[in-house]
C-alpha positions as CSV (number, residue, x, y, z in Angstrom):
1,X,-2.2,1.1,-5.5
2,X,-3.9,-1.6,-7.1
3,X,-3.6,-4.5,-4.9
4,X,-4.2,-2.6,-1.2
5,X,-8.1,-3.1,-2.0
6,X,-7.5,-6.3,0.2
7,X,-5.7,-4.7,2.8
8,X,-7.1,-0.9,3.1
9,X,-10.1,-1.3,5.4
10,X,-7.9,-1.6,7.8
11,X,-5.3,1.0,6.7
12,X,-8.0,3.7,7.1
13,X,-7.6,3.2,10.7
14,X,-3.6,4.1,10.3
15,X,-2.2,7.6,10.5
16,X,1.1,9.2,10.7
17,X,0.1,9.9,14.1
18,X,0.1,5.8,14.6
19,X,4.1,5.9,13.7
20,X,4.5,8.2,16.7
21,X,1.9,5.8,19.3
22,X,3.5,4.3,22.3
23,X,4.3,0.3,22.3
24,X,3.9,-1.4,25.2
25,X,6.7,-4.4,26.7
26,X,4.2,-6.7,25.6
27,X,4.7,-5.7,22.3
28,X,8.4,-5.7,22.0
29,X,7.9,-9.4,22.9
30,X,6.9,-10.9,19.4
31,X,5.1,-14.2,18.9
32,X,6.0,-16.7,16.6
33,X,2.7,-15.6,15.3
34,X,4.1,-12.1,14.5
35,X,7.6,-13.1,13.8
36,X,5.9,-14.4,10.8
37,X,4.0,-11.2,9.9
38,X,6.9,-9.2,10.4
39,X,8.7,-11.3,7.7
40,X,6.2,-11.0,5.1
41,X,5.4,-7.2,5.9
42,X,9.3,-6.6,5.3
43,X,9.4,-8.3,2.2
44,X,7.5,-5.7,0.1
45,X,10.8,-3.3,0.9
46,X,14.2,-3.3,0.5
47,X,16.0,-4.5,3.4
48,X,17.9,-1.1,4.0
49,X,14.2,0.5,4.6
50,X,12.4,-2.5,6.2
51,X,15.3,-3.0,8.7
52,X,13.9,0.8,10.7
53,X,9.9,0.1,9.2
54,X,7.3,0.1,11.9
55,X,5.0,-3.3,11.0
56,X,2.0,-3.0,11.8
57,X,-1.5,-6.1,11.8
58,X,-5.0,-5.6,11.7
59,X,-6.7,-7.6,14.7
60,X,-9.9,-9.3,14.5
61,X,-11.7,-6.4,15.6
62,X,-10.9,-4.1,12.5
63,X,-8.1,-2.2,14.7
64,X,-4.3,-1.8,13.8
65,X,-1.9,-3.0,16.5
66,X,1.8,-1.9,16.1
67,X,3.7,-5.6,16.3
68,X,7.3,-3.5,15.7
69,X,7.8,0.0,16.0
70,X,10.4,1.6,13.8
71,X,11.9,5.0,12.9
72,X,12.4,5.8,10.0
73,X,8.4,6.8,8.3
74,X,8.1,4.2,6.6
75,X,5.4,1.7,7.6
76,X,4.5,-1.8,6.2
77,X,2.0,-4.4,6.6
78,X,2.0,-8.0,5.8
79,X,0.6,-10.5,3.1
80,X,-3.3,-10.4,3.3
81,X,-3.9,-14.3,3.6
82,X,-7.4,-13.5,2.0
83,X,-6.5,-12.7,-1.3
84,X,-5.3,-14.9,-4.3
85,X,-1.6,-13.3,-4.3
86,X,1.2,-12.1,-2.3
87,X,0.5,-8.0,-1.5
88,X,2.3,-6.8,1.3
89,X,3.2,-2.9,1.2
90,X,5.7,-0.7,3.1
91,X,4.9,2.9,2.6
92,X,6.3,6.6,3.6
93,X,4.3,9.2,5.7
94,X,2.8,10.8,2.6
95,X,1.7,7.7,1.4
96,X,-0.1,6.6,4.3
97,X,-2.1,10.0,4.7
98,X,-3.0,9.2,0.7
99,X,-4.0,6.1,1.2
100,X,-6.0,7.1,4.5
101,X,-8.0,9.8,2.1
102,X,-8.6,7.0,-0.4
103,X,-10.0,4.8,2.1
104,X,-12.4,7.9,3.8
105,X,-13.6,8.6,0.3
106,X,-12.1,12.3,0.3
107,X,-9.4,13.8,-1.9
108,X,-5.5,13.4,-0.9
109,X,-3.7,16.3,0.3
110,X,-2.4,18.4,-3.1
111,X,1.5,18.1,-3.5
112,X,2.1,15.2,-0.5
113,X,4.1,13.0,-2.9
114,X,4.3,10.0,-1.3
115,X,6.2,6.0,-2.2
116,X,5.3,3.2,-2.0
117,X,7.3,-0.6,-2.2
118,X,5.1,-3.7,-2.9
119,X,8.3,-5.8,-4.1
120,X,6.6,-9.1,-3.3
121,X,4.3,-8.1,-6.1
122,X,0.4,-7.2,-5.8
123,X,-2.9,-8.9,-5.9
124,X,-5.3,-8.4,-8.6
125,X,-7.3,-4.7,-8.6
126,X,-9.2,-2.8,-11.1
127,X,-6.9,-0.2,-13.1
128,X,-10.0,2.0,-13.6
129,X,-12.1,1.7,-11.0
130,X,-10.1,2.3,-7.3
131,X,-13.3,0.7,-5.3
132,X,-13.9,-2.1,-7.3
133,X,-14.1,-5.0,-4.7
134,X,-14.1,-7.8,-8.2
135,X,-13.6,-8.1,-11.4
136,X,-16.2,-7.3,-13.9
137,X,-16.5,-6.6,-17.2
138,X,-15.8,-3.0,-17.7
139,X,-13.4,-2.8,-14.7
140,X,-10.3,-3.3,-16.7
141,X,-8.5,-5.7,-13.7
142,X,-4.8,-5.8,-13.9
143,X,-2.2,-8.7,-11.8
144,X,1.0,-7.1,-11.2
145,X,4.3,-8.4,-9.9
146,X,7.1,-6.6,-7.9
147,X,6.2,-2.5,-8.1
148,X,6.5,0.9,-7.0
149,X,4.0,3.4,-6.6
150,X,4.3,7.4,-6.5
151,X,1.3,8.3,-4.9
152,X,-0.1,12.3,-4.4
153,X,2.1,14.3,-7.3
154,X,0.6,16.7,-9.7
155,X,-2.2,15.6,-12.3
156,X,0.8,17.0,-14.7
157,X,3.1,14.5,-13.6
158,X,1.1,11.8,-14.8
159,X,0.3,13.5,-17.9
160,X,3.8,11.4,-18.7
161,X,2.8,7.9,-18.6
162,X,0.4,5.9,-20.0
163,X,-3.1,5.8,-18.7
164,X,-5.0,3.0,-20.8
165,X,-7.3,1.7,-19.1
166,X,-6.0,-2.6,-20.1
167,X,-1.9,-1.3,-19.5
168,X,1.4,-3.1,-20.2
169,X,2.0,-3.8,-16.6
170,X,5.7,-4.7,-17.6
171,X,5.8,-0.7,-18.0
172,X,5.2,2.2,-16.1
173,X,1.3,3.1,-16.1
174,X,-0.7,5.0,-14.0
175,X,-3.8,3.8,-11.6
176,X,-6.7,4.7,-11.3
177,X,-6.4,7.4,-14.1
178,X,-8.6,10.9,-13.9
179,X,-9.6,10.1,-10.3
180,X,-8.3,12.2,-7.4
181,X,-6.1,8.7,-6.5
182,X,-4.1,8.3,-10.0
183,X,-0.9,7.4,-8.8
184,X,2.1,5.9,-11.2
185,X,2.6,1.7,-10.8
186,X,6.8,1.2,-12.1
187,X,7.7,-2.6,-12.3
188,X,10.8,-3.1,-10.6
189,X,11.1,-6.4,-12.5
């Protein structure tokens, strides 16, 4: 979960109840603008999921607008130009609700196992700490490359990966361990 530090203030805003929100003509109508958000958002997936992916931007103003609507549960969201590395995420219903509870500061649903792709890779984030804003000295921050993330299983489930807090990141590892938002990071690479 790592690198959605840079991305997640606005992800608070997004629900599973935003995959279901109406879009208007203007919408279907993409800029050049968005054609290039869409791209990036749909890079952190594999094509057979991004192709049905809803994309979705934070504005200015804090608020997520829909640029595509899609169907199949998954939503993703493009590179953060802010940060230092590429981060964009696509994520499944479950995954969005977890990440929503991370953002609000109030445990995840138990048993909503939820997936996510960042297959672009992921921007620096603290393995131990999962508000850390920068690194510091006993934040233990990791850089990862092209992952995925199993977000919202049972404490036991970890239980079978490493949890140090400086990880082989060319291994599986878990996040954020003994925090109600451990979730399993799995190099794809």
């Amino acid at each position: 979960m790592c690198e959605i530090h840079k991305n997640v203030t606005g992800m608070m805003l997004v629900s599973s109840i935003m995959l279901t929100m109406n879009v208007s003509a203007e919408d279907a109508k993409a800029p050049a603008a968005d054609n290039k958000m869409i791209a990036s958002a749909l890079s952190a997936a594999p094509d057979k999921v991004a192709q049905d992916a809803t994309v979705v931007a934070m504005e200015a103003d804090g608020k997520m607008r829909t640029v595509r609507p899609g169907t199949n549960g998954f939503t993703c969201m493009a590179d953060n130009p802010a940060t230092p590395g590429p981060d964009p995420m696509c994520m499944d219903t479950n995954a969005m609700e977890w990440v929503h509870a991370w953002v609000a500061h109030t445990p995840p649903t138990p048993g909503k196992i939820g997936f996510m792709y960042m297959l672009a890779g992921g921007t620096d984030a603290s393995n131990t700490d999962p508000y850390a804003a920068k690194p510091a000295a006993n934040n233990h921050w990791v850089k990862t490359g092209p992952h995925v993330m199993i977000v919202g299983a049972d404490a036991s489930f970890y239980d079978l990966y490493p949890k140090n807090a400086d990880p082989d990141t060319a291994v599986p590892y878990v996040m954020w361990a003994g925090t109600p938002y451990q979730h399993l990071m799995a190099p794809v690479q």
